[in-house]
N, C-alpha and C positions, 0 to 999 in steps of 0.2 A: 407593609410589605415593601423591597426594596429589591433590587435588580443585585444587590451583591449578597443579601440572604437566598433571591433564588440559583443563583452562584452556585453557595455555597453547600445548599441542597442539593442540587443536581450531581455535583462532586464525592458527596457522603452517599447518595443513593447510588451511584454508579459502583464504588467501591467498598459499600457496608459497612466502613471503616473509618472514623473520625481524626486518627493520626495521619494515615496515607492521602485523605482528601487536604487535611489544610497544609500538609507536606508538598502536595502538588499544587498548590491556589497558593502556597509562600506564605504560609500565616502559621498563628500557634495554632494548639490545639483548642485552646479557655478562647480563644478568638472563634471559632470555626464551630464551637460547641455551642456557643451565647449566639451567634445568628442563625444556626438553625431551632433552638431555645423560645426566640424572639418570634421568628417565624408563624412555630407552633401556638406562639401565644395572639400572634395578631391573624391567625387562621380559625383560631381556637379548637383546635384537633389537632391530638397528635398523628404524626407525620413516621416516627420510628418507635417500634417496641424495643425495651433494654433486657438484652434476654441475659444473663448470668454478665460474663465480659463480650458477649456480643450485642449487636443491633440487629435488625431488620425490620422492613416498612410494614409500615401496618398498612390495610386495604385501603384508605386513605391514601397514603402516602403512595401507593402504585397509580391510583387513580391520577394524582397531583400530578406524577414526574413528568407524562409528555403534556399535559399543561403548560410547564415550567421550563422542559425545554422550547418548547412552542415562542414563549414569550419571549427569553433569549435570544431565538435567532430572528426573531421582527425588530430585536432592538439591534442586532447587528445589521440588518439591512437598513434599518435606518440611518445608523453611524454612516453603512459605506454610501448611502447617497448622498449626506451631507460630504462624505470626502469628497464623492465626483466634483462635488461642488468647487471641491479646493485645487483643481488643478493637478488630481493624483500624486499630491504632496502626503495625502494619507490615505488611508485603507488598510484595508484586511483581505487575507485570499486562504481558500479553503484546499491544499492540495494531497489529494491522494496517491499513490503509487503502487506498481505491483515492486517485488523485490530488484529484478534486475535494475528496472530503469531508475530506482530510489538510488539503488546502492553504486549505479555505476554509470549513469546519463545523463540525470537530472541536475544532479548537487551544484556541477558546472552552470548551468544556468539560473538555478536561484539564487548563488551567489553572485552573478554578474548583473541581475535582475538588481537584488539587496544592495549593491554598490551603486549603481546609476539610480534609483529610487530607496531610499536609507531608511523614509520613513514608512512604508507601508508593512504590514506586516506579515508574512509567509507563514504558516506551518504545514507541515506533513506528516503522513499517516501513511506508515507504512503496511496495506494488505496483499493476498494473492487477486487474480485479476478477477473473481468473482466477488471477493468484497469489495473491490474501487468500485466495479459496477454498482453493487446495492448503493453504495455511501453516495453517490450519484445521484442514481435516481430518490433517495431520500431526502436526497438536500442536505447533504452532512458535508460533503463535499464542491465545491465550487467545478476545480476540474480535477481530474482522474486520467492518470496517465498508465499505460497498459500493453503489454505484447500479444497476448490473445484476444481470441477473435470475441466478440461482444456482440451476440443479437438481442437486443431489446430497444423497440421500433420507440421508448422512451428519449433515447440517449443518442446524441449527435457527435460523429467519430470524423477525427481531423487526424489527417497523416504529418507525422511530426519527425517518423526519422526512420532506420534502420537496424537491424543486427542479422546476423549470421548465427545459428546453430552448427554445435562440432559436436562429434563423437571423441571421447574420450576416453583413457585407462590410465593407472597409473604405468610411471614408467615400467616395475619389474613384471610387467599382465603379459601372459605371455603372447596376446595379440599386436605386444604395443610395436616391433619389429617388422611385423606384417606390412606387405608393398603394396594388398589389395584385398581388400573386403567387399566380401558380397552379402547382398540382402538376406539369405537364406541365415549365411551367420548371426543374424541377431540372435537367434534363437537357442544360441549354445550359448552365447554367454548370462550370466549372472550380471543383475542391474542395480544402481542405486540412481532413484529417483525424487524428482520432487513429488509432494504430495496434488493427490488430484483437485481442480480447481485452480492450479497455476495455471498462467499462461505456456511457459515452457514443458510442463505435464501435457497437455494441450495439444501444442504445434506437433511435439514429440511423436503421441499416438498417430495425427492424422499423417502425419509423415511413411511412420509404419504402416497404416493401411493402407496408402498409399502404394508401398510395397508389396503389400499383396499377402500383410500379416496381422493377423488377430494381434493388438496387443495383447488381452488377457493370455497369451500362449507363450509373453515371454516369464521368465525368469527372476522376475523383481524380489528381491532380499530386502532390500531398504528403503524407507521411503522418509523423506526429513524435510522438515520445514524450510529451509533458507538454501542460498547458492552456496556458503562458505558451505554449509554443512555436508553438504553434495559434494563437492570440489577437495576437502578433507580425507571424507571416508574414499573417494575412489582413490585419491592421494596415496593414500596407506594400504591398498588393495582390495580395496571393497568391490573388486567388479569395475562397469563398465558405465557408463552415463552420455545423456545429449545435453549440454548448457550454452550458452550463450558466450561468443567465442572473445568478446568481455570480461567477464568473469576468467576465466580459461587462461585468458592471455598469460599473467604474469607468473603462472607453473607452466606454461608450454616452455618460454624462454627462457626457467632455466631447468628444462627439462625433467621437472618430479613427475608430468603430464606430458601422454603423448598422444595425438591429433592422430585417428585413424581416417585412411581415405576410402571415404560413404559420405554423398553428398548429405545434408540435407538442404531443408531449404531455409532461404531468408525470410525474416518475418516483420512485420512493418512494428515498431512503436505509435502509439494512436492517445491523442487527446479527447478523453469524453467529455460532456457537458448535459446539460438537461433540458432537452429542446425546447419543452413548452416555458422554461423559466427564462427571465430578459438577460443579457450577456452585461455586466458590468464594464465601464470600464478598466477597470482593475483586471478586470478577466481578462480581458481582450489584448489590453497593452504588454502582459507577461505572455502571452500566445504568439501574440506578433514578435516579441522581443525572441521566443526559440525560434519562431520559425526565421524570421531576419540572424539569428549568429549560428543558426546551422550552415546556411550559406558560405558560411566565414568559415569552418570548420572542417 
């Protein structure tokens, strides 16, 4: 057994799929095919049934995978203490994000992170804020960065920055001319949302109750995965939305979006981590390094 057969299993088991695993791992297929082959042979149980042109795991094979993943991430923690060792000349860092902060906070500073340290190695996973949480507390994640609120007495939350939420329409809505909206109006317009489990779905409702309104009493028509997709449909007149005035900015200025005045409130960006587990330093020096060039910013 060999750490790049367990690889290479983990890959084919996550995706069912022998082409799209050694597609993703940058190998052929007769590559990707012959180590998990080999695998089966030096386990001596097969690991996938070949059902017509598909696969799937045999009861084996479910049993093995968090085995497999198991043993993978001890061999990564043992890589990154050998890095500590080198002077954080290398390493690995594991980073989750909810959508806003992926697509429009973060990227700035793991590129300035990636330039001043070239050789460590970043990735990211982009989920809503309930899955950074999970990937967190799993250990699939190192840290997790997020605009909702997060209780789980697991997970250790570091304030990292700022955003503002704005109500918005597109420009032709006939609210979008409006000099003053009041809370009551929620209620007549027609919404498009993100889906529940964002952080921005989240702030949104307590904001409204806040107001002194049932969510469930507004009007939601749409609900969609991503900020563009929000930001599109209200775009083209899909109703009314609260996004992240980020996102928002570059149709407010040239006006396809128009910014109604109803406060809501700011909401903090927050770094998770996993309290009971030791803080790398890898972890720790890309932590310092946001919170040191937010200063600058």
């Amino acid at each position: 057994m060999t750490f790049e057969q367990l690889r290479v299993f983990i890959a084919v088991a996550e995706r069912l799929h022998v082409t799209q695993a050694a597609s993703a791992l940058h190998m052929t297929q007769s590559a990707a095919s012959a180590a998990v082959q080999a695998l089966e042979n030096g386990l001596g149980t097969k690991l996938f049934n070949r059902v017509g042109r598909r696969i799937e795991l045999t009861e084996a094979g479910r049993v093995f995978l968090p085995e497999a993943r198991a043993v993978l991430k001890r061999l990564a923690q043992a890589e990154q203490t050998l890095a500590e060792l080198d002077g954080l000349e290398r390493g690995r860092l594991a980073l989750w994000a909810s959508q806003t902060i992926s697509g429009y906070f973060l990227p700035r500073f793991i590129a300035r992170f990636h330039e001043a340290r070239p050789k460590i190695e970043l990735s990211l996973v982009i989920d809503n804020t309930a899955g950074v949480a999970r990937a967190v507390a799993a250990g699939d994640a190192d840290i997790g960065f997020v605009e909702g609120d997060v209780e789980d007495p697991l997970l250790v939350r570091i304030d990292v920055g700022a955003d503002q939420l704005v109500l918005v329409v597109g420009a032709d809505h006939p609210f979008a001319a409006k000099r003053t909206v009041k809370p009551e109006d929620l209620t007549t317009l027609k919404w498009t949302l993100r889906e529940r489990g964002s952080g921005t779905r989240q702030i949104f409702e307590d904001a409204v109750r806040a107001y002194g309104i049932d969510p469930d009493a507004l009007d939601v028509t749409l609900e969609l995965p991503s900020n563009e997709a929000v930001r599109s449909a209200v775009e083209a007149g899909a109703g009314a939305t609260v996004i992240s005035r980020l996102v928002a900015e570059a149709k407010l200025s040239t006006g396809h979006l128009a910014m109604l005045p109803l406060a809501f409130p700011e909401r903090r960006f927050t770094a998770l981590r996993h309290g009971d587990r030791s803080r790398s330093r890898v972890e720790a020096a890309f932590l310092d390094f946001v919170r040191a060039d937010l200063v600058s910013i």
